[in-house]
Structures are given as structure tokens and as C-alpha cells.
PLY file of the C-alpha trace (Angstrom):
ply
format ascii 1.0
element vertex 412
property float x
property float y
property float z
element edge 407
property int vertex1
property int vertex2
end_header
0.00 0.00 0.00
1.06 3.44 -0.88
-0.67 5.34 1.27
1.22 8.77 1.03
3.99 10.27 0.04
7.46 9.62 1.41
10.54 10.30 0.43
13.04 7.95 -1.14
14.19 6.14 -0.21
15.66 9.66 25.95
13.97 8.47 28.59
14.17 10.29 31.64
16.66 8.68 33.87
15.42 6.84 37.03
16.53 4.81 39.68
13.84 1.87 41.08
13.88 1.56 44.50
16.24 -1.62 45.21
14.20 -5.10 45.57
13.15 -6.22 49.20
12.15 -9.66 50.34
9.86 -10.36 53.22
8.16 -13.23 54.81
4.61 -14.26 54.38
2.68 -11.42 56.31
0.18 -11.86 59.46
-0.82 -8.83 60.07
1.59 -6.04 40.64
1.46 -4.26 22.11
-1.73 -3.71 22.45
0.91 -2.86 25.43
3.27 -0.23 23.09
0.31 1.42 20.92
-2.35 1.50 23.69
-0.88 1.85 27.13
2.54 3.44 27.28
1.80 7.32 28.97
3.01 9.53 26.04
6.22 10.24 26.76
5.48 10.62 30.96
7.72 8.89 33.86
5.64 6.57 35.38
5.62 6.69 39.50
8.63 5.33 40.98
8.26 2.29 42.70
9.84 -0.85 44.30
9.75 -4.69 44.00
8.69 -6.40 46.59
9.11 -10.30 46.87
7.06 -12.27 48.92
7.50 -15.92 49.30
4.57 -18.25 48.76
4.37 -22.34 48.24
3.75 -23.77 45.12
0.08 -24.77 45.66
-0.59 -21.39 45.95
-0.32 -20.49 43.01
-3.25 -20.68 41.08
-2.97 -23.07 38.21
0.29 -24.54 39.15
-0.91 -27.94 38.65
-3.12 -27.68 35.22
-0.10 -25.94 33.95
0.81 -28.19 30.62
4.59 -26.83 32.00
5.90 -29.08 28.58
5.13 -26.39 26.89
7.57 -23.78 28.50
10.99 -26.42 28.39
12.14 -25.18 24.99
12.08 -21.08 26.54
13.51 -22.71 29.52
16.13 -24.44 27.97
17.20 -22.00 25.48
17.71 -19.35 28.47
20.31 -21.98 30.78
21.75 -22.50 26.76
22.60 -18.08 27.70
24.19 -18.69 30.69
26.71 -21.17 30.17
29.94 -20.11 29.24
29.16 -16.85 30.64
31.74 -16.41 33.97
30.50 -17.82 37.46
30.34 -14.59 39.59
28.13 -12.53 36.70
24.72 -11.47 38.26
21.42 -12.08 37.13
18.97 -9.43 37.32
18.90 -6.36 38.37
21.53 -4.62 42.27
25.06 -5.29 42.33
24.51 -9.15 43.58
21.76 -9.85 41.15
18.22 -10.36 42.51
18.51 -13.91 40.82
21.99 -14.50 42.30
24.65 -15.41 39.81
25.39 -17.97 36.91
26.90 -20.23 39.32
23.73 -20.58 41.28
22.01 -21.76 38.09
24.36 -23.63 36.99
23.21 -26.97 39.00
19.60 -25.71 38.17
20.00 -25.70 34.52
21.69 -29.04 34.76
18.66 -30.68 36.84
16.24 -29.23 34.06
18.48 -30.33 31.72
17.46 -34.29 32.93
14.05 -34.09 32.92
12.47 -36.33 30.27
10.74 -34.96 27.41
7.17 -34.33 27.27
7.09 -35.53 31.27
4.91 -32.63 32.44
5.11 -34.41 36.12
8.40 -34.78 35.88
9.00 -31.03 35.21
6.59 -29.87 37.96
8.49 -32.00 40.53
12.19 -30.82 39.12
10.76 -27.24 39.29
9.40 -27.69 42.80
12.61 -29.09 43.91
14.66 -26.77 42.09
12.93 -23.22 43.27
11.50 -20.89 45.58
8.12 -19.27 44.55
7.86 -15.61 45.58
4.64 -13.41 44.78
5.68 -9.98 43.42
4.36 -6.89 44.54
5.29 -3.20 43.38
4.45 0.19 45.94
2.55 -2.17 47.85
0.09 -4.23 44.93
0.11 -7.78 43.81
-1.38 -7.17 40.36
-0.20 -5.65 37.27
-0.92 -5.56 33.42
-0.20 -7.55 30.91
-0.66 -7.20 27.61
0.67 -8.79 24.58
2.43 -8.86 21.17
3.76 -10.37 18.15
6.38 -10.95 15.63
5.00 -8.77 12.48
5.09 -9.84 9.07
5.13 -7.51 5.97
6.25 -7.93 2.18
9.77 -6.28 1.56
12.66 -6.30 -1.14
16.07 -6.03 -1.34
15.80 -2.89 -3.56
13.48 -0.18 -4.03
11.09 0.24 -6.71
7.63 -1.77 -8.22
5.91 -0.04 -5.17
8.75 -1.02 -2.32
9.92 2.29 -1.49
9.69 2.71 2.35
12.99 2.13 3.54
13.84 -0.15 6.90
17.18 1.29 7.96
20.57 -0.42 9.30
22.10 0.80 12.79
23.32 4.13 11.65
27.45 4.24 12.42
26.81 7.70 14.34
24.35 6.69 16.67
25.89 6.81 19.99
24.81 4.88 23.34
26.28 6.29 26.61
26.24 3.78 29.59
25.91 6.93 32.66
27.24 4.50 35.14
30.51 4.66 33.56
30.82 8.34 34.68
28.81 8.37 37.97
28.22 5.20 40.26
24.42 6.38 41.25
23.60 6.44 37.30
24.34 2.25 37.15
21.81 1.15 34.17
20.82 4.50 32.92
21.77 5.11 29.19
21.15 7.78 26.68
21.56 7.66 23.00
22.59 10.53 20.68
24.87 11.54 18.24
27.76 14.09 17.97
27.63 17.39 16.15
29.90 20.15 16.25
31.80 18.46 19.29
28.67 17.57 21.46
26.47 14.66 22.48
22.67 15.68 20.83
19.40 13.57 20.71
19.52 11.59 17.51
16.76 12.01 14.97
13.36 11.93 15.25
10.65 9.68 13.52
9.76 13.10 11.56
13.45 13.92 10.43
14.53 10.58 9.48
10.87 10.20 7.60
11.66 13.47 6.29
15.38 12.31 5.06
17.94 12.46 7.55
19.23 9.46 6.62
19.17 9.42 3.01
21.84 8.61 1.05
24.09 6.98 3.69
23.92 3.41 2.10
21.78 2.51 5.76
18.58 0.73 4.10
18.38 -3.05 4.92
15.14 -3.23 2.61
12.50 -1.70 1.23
8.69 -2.24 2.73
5.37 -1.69 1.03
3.40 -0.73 3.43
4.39 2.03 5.71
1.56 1.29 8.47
3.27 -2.39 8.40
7.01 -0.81 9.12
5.81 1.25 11.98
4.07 -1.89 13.62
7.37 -3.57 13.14
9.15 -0.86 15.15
6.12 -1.30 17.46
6.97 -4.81 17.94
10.80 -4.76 17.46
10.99 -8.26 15.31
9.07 -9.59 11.64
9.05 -11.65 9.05
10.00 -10.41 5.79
8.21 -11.70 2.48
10.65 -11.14 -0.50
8.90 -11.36 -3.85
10.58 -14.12 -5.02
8.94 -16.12 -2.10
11.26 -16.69 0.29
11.27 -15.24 3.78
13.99 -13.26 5.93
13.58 -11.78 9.23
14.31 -9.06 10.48
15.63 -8.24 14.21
15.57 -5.04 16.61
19.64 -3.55 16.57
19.12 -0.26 17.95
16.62 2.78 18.59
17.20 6.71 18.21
16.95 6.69 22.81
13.75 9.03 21.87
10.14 8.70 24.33
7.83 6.05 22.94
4.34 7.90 22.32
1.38 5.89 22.62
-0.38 7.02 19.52
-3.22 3.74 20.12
-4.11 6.05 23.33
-4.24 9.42 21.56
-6.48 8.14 18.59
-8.78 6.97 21.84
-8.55 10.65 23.54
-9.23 12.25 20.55
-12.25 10.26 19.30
-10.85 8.70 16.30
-11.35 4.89 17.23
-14.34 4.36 19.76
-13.27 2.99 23.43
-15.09 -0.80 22.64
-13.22 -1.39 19.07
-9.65 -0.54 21.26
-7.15 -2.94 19.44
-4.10 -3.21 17.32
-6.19 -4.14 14.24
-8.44 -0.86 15.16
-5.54 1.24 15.11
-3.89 -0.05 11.86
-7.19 -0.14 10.21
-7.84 3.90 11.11
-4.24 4.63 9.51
-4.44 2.69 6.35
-8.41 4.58 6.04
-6.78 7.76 6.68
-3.56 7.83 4.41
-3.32 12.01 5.17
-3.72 12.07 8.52
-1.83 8.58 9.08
1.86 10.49 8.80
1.45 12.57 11.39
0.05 10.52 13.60
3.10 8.05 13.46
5.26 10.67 13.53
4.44 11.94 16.84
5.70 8.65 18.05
9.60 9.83 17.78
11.18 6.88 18.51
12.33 5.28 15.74
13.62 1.67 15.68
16.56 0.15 13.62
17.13 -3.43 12.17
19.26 -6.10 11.51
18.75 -9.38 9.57
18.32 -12.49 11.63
19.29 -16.06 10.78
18.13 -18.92 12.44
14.84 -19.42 14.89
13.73 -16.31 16.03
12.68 -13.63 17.01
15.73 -13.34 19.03
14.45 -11.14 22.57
16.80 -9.10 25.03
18.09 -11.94 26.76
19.31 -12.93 23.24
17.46 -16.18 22.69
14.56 -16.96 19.99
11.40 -16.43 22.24
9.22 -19.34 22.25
4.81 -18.43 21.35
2.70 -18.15 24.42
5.52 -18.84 26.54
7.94 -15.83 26.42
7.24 -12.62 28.62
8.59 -9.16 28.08
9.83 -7.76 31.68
11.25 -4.03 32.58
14.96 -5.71 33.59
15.61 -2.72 36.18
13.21 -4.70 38.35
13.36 -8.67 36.89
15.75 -10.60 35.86
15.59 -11.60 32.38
16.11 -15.33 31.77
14.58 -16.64 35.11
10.99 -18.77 34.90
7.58 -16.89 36.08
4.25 -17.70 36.21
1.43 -15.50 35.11
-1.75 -15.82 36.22
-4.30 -13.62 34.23
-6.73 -14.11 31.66
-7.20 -14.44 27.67
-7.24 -11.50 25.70
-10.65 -9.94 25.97
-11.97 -12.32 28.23
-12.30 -13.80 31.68
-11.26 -16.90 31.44
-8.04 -17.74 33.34
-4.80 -17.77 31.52
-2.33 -19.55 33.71
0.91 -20.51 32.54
4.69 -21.00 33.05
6.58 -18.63 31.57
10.02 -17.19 30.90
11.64 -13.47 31.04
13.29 -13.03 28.27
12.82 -10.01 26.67
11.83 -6.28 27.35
10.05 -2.98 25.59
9.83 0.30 25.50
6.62 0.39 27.10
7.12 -1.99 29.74
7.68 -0.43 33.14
7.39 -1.52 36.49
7.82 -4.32 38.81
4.30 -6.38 37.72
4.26 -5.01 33.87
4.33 -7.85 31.28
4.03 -8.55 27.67
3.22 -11.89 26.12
4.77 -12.97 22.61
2.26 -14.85 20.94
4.02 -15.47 18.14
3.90 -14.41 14.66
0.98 -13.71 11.84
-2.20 -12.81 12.02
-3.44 -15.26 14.91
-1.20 -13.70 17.34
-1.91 -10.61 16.54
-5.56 -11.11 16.88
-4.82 -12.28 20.99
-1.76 -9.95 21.02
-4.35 -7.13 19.54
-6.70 -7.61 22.37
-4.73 -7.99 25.45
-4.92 -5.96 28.13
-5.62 -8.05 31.31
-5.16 -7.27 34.83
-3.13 -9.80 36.77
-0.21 -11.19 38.93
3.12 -12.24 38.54
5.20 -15.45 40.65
8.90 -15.05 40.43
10.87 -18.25 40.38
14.32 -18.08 42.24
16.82 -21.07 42.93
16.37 -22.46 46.48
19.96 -21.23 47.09
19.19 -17.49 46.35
15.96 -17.78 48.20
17.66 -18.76 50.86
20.30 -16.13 50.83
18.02 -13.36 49.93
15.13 -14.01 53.03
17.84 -14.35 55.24
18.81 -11.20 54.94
15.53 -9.80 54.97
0 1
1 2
2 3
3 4
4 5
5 6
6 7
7 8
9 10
10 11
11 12
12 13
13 14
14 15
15 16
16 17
17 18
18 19
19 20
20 21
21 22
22 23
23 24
24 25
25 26
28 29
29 30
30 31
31 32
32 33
33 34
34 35
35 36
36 37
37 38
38 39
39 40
40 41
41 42
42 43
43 44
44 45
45 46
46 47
47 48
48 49
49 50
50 51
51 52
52 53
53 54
54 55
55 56
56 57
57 58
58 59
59 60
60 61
61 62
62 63
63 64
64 65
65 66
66 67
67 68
68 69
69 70
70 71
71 72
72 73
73 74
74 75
75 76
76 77
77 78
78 79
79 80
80 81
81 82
82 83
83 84
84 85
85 86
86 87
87 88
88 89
90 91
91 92
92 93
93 94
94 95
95 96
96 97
97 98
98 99
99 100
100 101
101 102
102 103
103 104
104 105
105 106
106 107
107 108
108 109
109 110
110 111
111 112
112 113
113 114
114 115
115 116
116 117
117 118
118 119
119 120
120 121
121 122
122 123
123 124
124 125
125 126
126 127
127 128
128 129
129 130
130 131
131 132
132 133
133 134
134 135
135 136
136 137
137 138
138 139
139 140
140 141
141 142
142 143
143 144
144 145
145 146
146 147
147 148
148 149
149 150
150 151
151 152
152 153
153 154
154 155
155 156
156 157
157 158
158 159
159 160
160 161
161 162
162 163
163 164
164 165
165 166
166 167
167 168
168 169
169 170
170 171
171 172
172 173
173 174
174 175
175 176
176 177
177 178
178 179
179 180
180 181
181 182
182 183
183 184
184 185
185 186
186 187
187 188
188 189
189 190
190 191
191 192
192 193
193 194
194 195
195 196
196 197
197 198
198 199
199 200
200 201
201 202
202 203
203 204
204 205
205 206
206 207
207 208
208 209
209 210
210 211
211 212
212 213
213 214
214 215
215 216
216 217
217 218
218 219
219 220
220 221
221 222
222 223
223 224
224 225
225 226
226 227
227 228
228 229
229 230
230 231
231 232
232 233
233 234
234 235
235 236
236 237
237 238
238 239
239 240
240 241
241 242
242 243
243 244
244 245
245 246
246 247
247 248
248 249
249 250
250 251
251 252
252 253
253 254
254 255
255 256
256 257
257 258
258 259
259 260
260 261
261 262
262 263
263 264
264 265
265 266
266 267
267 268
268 269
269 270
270 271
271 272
272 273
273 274
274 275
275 276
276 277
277 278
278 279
279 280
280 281
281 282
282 283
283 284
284 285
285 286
286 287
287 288
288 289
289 290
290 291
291 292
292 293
293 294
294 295
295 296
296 297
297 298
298 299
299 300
300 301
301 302
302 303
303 304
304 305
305 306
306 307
307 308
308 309
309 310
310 311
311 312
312 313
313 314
314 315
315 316
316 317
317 318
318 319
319 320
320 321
321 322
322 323
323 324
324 325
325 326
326 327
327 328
328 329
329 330
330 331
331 332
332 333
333 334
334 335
335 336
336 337
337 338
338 339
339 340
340 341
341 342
342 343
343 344
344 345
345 346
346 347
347 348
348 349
349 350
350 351
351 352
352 353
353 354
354 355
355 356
356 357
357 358
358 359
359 360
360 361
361 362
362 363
363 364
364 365
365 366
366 367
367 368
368 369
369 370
370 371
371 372
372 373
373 374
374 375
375 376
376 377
377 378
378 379
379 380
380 381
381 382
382 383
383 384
384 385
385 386
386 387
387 388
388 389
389 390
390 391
391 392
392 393
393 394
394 395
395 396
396 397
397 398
398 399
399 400
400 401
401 402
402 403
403 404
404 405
405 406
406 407
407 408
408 409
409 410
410 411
């Protein structure tokens, strides 16, 4: 679709308050188009980890837990090799201790037969400490979900393909802040240099309106403009070349700029009612309204960049291919990604319990806070029809290795 013309072709910085752990007591894409606060800090808060047993949990034992060994597996596959004393997760110790504590838990998962869902419960309930998470004092969060796009693409530009998808550009800069100053530890900004200083790098609306053209950056060129933004929406997709084959295409970088929640601004401003809310709502209203549709994107500024991926995929933040229904998009300054969870909410536009085991292993832009979560469905239409829908209030179980339990409510 050509839809209009184009041409040719940083967060605030915040510190969470650190993690506490505390006994049981007597006396928390339709997440980045629809939730995200345009471009507003959300409240400051802190993780709080309660410990719980396993039965209760709800669902813990309908779980088909089968179902999550391949996520499982493919995050222990990140953590071997890596050196012994590296934490995992977020504070100078890691809230999930370090590789050597998961080293004997990877190995015991490692053992567990094949398809044995009883097997894997037991292993798991030997292996781990449950612990219900709660942020500024609640136990439930949202959770919505997303999906690996898909859009038609070539290798060069012309016969319609003419919206470019762009490389890593060599002058984007990231600054790690905790390099400079201790307190900054896991703050970054991204920029570029000009005339001798760090500046914000482009927007959406200057690289749409050419500041990138004619640097040799495009990795392809897209049809359907709607299509590339929900690819930078959803950070991963799979490419359809005309000759038939398929490529995807990963997330390499972004321009550090504020996501902007256009899903909620279309709401605000009347342009989609309240009870047709959805992904498909929103890319249905831009594609209708090819004049308006521009601007509207635009005033998202951040602007993602891509690189070709080879292999299963998509390939999440924790750098593994994220597994459908089973993978769950975290905000790392408050969970550790790689580490098993289980979600209990509900199915996209429904009531009806969704209970599952799960694994952190990726993150986005609009997902922030200690009981914030996004499920990959997977890619295609189907998940983006549940991916489309979800926005479900619910809770979060963290899963740490007895050892680290142990450690970490002793010194509570």
C-alpha cells in the first residue's frame, strides 16, 4: 500500500527503589500502541518479593509446564559459558543471584524427560523458591501482549517497495551513565555528535523526512508504511521477498527518543471508539486515513533500527529466539531476564483464566514496572488477533533457585 507520500528512499533517567524480600505477612502491544503514557515517567516504585508455596499459586498444577521447556532451555543454553560470579537481574549481587547458582539448576532441568509434564513440575518444585511480586505495595499488574509482524519487503526499491527499513546508523551513539557516575548504574542515553557535542539523535519526523538518506543505511524496502511502523512497534518480523522466500528481520538499535502511545491518543481524541480498542483498530484507522496517518506516526519519535536475523527467532533481550505463548517481556531494572515466572491472568478480551509457566526473556519500551508484562504470541495474524486484544489485569510469581531464596530471606 502506498498510502502517502514519502521520500526515497531519551527516557528520563530513574533509579527503582532496590528489591526487598519479606516473609509471608500476618498482620503487581496492544501494550506499546495503547498503554505506554506519552512520553510521561511513570511513579517510581519498588519490587517487593514475597514468598509463597507452590500450591498457591493458582494453576500450578493444570499448567501443561511441557510447553515452557524449549524457553527454559534456550535461556540456561545463555548462561553457560558466561563467567560464574556474573549477576542475574537487576543490584550489584543480582536479585537472581549469579550464573553459578544456576548452573546446578539448569543441569537438573536439563534431565528431565521430554514431554514428562510431572516430571518437570516435581524438578521445578525441587529446584525453586516461589515468591509473589508486589510493586508500591500491589500484587497485580498488566499484561498485555504482542507479536512478531510480518510484511512484504525487497532487497531494492522500486515496483511499489519504497519505504525504507534502515541499518544501525554508524553515528548513533549509546552512553552507559554509570561509567561516569556510580548512582547512574543502568541509565543510558543515546545521541549523536555534532559540532563536538552529544545531541538527541533524529526523530521519527526527520529521518521520515530524510535524515538518513543517502548513507547506504537501508536493509530493505517495505510496502506498506503502516506495516514498518508496527514492526518498530513490535521490534521483530518476518520479511516476504517477492521471489517467495522469507527473511527476518531483528531489533539492533533505537534513536533513545520517548515512545508515544499514539493507540491512546487516537482513543482521547475520538478517532477509534473505546469498545473497538485494538491493534487491528488502530492499523485499520491509519491505512483509512492515508493524510492524517503520517502525522500521527510521527508523533511517536522513537524510531527503531534493524538487523537481519538467521536462524529461529525472534531473538528477545536476553538474546534467545522467544518461544509463542511462553515468552514474557519484563522491565529488567526490576526482573531478571532469563529466570521462569508464572502468570496468572486471563485471555485476551476475556475472563477466562490464563495460567501458565513462563520465561523473562525479553523487554520494551513500554514496559515499566515491577508487575508489567508482555506476552509474545508469536507471529501472523493469529497472534496478533490475541496480542491485539490484550490488556488483562493480573499477577506475577517469580521463580528463584532455592539457594538465592535462601540467601536473599535471610537477609531480609
Amino acid at each position: 500500500m502506498r498510502a502517502w507520500p514519502q521520500r526515497r528512499v531519551s527516557k528520563p533517567i530513574s533509579r527503582p527503589s532496590p528489591p526487598s524480600f519479606r516473609r509471608p505477612l500476618i498482620a503487581l502491544a496492544l501494550a506499546g500502541l495503547l498503554l505506554a503514557a506519552c512520553g510521561k515517567k511513570p511513579p517510581e516504585a519498588g519490587l517487593t518479593l514475597e514468598p509463597v508455596a507452590f500450591n498457591e499459586i493458582p494453576g500450578w498444577q493444570t499448567d501443561d509446564m511441557t510447553a515452557a521447556l524449549p524457553a527454559l532451555t534456550r535461556s540456561c543454553g545463555r548462561l553457560a559459558g558466561q563467567p560464574d560470579d556474573r549477576p542475574v537481574g537487576p543490584g550489584g549481587d543480582g536479585l537472581a543471584g549469579t550464573v553459578a547458582d544456576w548452573q546446578p539448576v539448569c543441569g537438573a532441568l536439563a534431565r528431565v524427560p521430554a514431554g514428562d509434564d510431572a516430571a518437570l513440575r516435581r524438578a521445578l518444585e525441587d529446584l525453586f523458591t516461589p515468591f509473589r511480586t508486589l510493586g508500591d505495595g500491589r500484587d497485580h499488574g498488566t499484561f498485555t501482549g504482542y507479536y512478531e509482524a510480518e510484511l512484504d519487503g525487497a532487497l531494492f526499491p522500486g515496483a511499489g517497495y519504497d519505504v525504507p527499513l534502515y541499518r544501525r546508523p554508524p553515528d548513533l551513539v549509546t552512553v552507559d551513565l554509570g561509567r561516569f557516575r556510580a548512582d547512574l548504574a543502568g541509565a543510558r542515553i543515546v545521541g549523536r555528535v555534532a559540532d563536538g557535542a552529544l545531541v538527541p539523535y533524529y526523530t521519527r519526523a526527520e529521518i521520515d523526512g530524510g535524515a538518513l538518506d543517502g548513507r547506504n543505511l537501508e536493509l530493505l524496502w517495505a510496502k506498506d508504511p503502516v506495516d514498518v511502523f508496527f514492526l518498530h512497534v513490535q521490534g521483530s518480523g518476518v520479511v516476504h521477498l517477492p521471489d517467495g522466500s522469507e527473511r527476518r528481520v531483528g531489533f539492533a538499535a533505537t534513536n533513545g527518543r520517548d515512545f508515544y502511545a499514539i493507540g491512546r491518543a487516537l482513543l482521547d481524541e475520538g478517532r477509534i471508539p473505546r469498545d473497538r480498542a485494538s491493534m487491528q483498530a488502530i492499523r485499520d484507522w491509519l491505512r483509512g486515513h492515508p493524510a492524517k496517518a503520517a502525522e500521527v506516526m510521527q508523533r511517536n519519535a522513537r524510531y527503531v533500527f534493524f538487523r537481519w536475523i538467521e536462524g529461529d527467532g525472534p531473538i528477545g533481550s536476553q538474546g534467545v529466539a522467544l518461544t509463542p505463548g511462553r515468552s514474557l517481556a519484563v522491565d529488567p531494572a526490576f526482573l531478571p531476564l532469563g529466570v521462569p515466572v508464572f502468570l496468572d491472568t486471563t485471555w485476551p478480551g476475556s475472563d477466562r483464566p490464563l495460567r501458565r509457566l513462563m520465561v523473562a526473556q525479553d523487554t520494551g519500551g513500554a514496559i515499566k514496572g515491577p508487575i508489567r508484562g508482555d506476552v509474545f504470541w508469536g507471529a501472523g495474524e493469529a497472534a496478533l488477533a490475541q496480542a491485539g486484544r490484550m490488556k488483562q489485569d493480573g499477577r506475577l510469581y517469580l521463580l528463584l533457585p532455592k539457594a538465592v531464596a535462601a540467601r536473599r530471606t535471610a537477609g531480609s
